[in-house]
BASE-806316 format. One line per field, with one value per residue (C-alpha): residue number from 1; x, y, z; residue in one letter. Coordinates in nm, 3 decimals. Layout:
BASE-806316
vofi = NUM  ...
c1 = X  ...
c2 = Y  ...
c3 = Z  ...
papa = a  ...
This chain:
BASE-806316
vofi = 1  2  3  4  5  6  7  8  9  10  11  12  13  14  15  16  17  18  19  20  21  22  23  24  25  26  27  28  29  30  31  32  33  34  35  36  37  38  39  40  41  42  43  44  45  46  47  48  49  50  51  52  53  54  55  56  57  58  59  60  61  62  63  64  65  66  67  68  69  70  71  72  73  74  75  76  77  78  79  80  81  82  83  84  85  86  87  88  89  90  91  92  93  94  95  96  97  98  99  100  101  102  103  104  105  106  107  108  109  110  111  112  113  114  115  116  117  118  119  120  121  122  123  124  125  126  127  128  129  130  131  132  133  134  135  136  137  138  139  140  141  142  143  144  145  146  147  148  149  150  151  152  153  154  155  156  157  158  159  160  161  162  163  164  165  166  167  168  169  170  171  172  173  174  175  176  177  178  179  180  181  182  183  184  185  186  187  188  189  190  191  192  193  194  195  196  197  198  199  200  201  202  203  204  205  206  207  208  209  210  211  212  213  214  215  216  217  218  219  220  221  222  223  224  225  226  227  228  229  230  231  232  233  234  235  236  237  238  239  240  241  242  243  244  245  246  247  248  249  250  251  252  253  254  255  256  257  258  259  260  261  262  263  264  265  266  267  268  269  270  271  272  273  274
c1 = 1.548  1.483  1.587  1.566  1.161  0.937  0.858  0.570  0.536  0.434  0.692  0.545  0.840  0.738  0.905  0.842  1.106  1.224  1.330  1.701  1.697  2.064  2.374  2.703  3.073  3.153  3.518  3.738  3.560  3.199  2.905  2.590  2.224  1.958  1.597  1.242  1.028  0.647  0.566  0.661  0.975  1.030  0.885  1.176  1.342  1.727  1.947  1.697  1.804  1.679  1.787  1.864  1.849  2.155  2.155  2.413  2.732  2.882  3.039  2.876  2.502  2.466  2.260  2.122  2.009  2.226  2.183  2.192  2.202  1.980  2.164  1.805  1.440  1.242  0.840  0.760  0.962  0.933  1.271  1.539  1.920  2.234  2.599  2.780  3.117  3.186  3.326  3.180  2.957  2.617  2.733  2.992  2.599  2.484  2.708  2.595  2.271  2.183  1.938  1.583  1.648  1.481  1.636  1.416  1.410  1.272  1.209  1.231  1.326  1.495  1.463  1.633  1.744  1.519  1.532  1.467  1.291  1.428  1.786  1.951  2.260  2.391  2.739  2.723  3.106  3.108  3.369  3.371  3.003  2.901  2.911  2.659  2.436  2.445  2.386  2.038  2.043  2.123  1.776  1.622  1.763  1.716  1.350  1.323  1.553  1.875  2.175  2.415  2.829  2.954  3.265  3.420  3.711  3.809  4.116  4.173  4.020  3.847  3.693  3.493  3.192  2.822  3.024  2.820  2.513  2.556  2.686  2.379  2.110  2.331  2.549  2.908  3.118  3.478  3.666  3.944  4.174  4.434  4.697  4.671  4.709  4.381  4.175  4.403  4.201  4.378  4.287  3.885  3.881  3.996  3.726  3.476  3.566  3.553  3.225  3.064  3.210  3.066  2.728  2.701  2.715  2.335  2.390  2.601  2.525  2.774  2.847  3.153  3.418  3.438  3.734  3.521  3.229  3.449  3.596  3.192  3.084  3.378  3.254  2.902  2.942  3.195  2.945  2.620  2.494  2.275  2.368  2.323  2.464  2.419  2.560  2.667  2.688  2.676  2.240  2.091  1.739  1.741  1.391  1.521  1.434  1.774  1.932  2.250  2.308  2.293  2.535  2.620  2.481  2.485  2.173  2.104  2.434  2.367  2.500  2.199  2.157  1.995  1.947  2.086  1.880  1.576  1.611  1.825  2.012  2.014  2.095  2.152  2.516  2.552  2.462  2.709  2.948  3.262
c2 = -1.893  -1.764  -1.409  -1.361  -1.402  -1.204  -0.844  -0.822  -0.504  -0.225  0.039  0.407  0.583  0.764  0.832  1.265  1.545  1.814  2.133  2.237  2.503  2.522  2.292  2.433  2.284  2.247  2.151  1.966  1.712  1.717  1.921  1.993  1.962  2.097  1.990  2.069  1.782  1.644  1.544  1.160  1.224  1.526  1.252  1.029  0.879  0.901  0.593  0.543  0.672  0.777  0.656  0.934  0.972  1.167  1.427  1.284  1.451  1.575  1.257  1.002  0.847  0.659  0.368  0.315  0.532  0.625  0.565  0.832  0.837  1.117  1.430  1.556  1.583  1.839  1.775  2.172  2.289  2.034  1.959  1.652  1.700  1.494  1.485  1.375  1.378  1.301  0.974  0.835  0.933  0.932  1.221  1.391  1.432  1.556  1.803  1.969  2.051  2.421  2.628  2.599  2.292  1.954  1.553  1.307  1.105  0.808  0.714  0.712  0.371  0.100  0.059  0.353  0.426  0.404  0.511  0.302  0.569  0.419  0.531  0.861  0.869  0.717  0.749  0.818  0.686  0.775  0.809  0.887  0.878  0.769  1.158  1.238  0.890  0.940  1.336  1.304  1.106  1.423  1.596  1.298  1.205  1.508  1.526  1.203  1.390  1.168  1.329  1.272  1.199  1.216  1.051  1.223  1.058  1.173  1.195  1.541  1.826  2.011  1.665  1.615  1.737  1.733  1.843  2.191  1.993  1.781  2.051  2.268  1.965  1.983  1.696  1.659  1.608  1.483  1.515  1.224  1.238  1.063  1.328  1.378  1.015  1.061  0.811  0.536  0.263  0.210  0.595  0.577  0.289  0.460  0.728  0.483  0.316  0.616  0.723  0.361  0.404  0.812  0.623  0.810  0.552  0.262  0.215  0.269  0.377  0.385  0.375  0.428  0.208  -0.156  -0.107  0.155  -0.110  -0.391  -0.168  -0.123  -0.462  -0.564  -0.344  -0.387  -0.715  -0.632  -0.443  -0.566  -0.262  -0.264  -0.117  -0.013  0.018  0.169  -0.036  0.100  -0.138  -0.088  -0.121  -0.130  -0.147  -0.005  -0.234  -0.613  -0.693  -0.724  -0.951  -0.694  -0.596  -0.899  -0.948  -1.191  -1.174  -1.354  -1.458  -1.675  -1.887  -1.904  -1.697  -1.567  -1.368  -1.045  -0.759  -0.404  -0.180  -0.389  -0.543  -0.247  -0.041  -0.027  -0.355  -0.467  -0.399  -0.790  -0.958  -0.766  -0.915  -0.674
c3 = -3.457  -3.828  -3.829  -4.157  -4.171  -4.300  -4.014  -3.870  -3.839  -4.136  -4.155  -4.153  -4.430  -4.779  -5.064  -5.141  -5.244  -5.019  -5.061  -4.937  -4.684  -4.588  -4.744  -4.609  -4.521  -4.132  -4.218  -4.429  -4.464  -4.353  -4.478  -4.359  -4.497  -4.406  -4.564  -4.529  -4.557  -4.438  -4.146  -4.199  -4.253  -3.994  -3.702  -3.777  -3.479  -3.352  -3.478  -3.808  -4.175  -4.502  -4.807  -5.048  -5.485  -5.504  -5.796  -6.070  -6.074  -6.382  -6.617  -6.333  -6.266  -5.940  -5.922  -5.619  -5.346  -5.081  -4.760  -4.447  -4.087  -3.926  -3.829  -3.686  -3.718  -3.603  -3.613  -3.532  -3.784  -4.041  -4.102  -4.141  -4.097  -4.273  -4.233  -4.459  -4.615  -4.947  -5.032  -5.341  -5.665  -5.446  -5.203  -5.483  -5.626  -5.310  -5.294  -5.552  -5.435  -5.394  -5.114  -5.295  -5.474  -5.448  -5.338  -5.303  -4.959  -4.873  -4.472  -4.217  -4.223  -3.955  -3.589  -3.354  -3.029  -2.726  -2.382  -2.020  -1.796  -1.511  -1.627  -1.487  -1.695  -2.021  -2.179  -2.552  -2.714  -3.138  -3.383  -3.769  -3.931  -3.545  -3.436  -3.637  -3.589  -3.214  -3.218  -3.186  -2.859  -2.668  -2.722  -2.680  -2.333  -2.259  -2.268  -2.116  -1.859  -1.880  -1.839  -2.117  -2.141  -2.476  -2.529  -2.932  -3.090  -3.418  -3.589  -3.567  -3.316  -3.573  -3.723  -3.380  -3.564  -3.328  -3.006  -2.993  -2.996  -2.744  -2.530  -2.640  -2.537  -2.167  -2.244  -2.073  -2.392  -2.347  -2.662  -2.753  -3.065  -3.234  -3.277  -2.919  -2.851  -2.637  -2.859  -2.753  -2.611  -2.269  -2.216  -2.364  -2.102  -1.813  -1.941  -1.938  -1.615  -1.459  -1.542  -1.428  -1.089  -1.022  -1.117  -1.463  -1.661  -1.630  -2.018  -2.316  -2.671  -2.968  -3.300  -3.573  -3.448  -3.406  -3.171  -2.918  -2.996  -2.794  -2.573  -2.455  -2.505  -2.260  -1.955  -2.014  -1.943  -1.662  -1.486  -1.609  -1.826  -2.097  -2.436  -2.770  -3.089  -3.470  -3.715  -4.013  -4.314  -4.739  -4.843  -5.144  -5.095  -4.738  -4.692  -4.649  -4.997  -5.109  -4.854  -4.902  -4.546  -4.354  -4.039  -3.777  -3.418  -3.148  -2.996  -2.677  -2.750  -3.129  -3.418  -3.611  -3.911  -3.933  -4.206  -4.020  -4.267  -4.148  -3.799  -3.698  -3.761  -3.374  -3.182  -2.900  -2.795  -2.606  -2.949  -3.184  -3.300  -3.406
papa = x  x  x  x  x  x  x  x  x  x  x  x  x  x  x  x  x  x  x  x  x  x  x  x  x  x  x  x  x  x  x  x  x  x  x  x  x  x  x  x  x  x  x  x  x  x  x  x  x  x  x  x  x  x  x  x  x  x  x  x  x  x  x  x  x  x  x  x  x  x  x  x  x  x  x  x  x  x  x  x  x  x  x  x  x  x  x  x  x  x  x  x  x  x  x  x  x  x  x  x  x  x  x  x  x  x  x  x  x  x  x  x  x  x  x  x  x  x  x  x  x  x  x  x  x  x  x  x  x  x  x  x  x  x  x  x  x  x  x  x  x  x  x  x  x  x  x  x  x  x  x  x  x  x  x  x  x  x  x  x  x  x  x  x  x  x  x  x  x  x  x  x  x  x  x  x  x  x  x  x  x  x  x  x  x  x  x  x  x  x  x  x  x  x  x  x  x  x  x  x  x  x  x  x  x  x  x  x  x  x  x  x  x  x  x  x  x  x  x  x  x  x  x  x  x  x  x  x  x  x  x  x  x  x  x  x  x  x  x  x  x  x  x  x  x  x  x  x  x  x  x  x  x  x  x  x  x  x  x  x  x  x  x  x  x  x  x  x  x  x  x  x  x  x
């Protein structure tokens, strides 16, 4: 298997500028932005990103673009959604950016999340920059009417950022933190057991933590259940030019090689390997 030839498929993603309609702080460490953008871009599909030319901030000039999960999209409206904290000179330059002003976005780009019809329930388990990846399953299950458990770890309560979205789009959310000691794994497990055996549980999606990635991988092949996962790893390109991104998976009894900005970032849960 050669997974590392060339797709066969055309992207649809553009290159444009959009215009900042709302840039704010949710908390002490995560901000939200808010951009109005064309129709391309506003189509853009849970689980794919963008990858973003940061404004330079004062004494530094990023190189590259930086790459960004979607937050949201909304086609009607005409708008894409980020979160983001601020961890390096591409999003110190982002937060600069000011209601009215311009950043240029390329995307959508990658492979997202999709939905079995045939499912009645999935269990959604994020941590970290995975809250904000995995946000926009809840809308999207919910039009496909699949009820929705959210399982939240974070460090901190207040850092359990996309929990009133979920709960807006009718998701159960159960929040799990470390200073708690309620993001332990034995506890997420018996979380996770529990839901498998009320029936609310015919496939699991995730993304942020390796650990919560195993935890998954274990009981889906425990109890036979199909999953998914977001992988988040350092692009340059963000198209598979650049060979930057490339992980091992584990395919059919072979480890295989596979670019995440351009094979995924979604994969299959079964052929991650954490």
């Amino acid at each position: 298997m050669n997974a590392l030839a060339p797709p066969s498929f055309t992207p649809r993603a553009e290159a444009a500028p959009a215009e900042v309609l709302a840039h704010r702080e949710l908390n002490g460490e995560y901000r939200h932005l808010v951009l109005r953008a064309g129709p391309v871009a506003a189509g853009a599909k849970p689980g794919q990103f963008f990858q973003l030319l940061c404004p330079c901030p004062p004494g530094e000039a990023p190189y590259l673009r930086r790459p960004m999960s979607l937050y949201g999209a909304d086609p009607a409206q005409g708008t894409v959604e980020f979160l983001y904290k601020i961890a390096g000179a591409g999003t110190r330059g982002l937060a600069t950016l000011a209601v009215g002003e311009h950043l240029d976005i390329l995307g959508p780009l990658g492979k997202g999340f999709t939905l079995d019809p045939a499912w009645r329930s999935i269990v959604v388990v994020g941590r970290g920059a995975g809250l904000a990846t995995l946000a926009p399953l809840a809308r999207m299950a919910r039009l496909a009417g699949i009820a929705v458990t959210a399982v939240l770890s974070a460090r901190r309560p207040e850092l359990v950022v996309s929990e009133a979205l979920f709960r807006a789009e009718g998701a159960s959310v159960v929040s799990v933190t470390d200073s708690d000691g309620s993001s332990a794994p034995a506890h997420v497990e018996e979380i996770l057991r529990g839901l498998v055996a009320s029936g609310r549980c015919d496939a699991f999606f995730t993304c942020g933590s390796a650990r919560l990635l195993r935890l998954q991988q274990m009981l889906a092949r425990e109890f036979s259940l199909p999953g998914q996962v977001a992988l988040e790893q350092q692009m340059a390109c963000g198209l598979g030019i650049c060979f930057c991104c490339v992980r091992d998976f584990a395919v059919e009894g072979e480890i295989v090689h596979k670019r995440v900005c351009w094979d995924g970032p979604v994969f299959d849960m079964h052929e991650a390997v954490a």
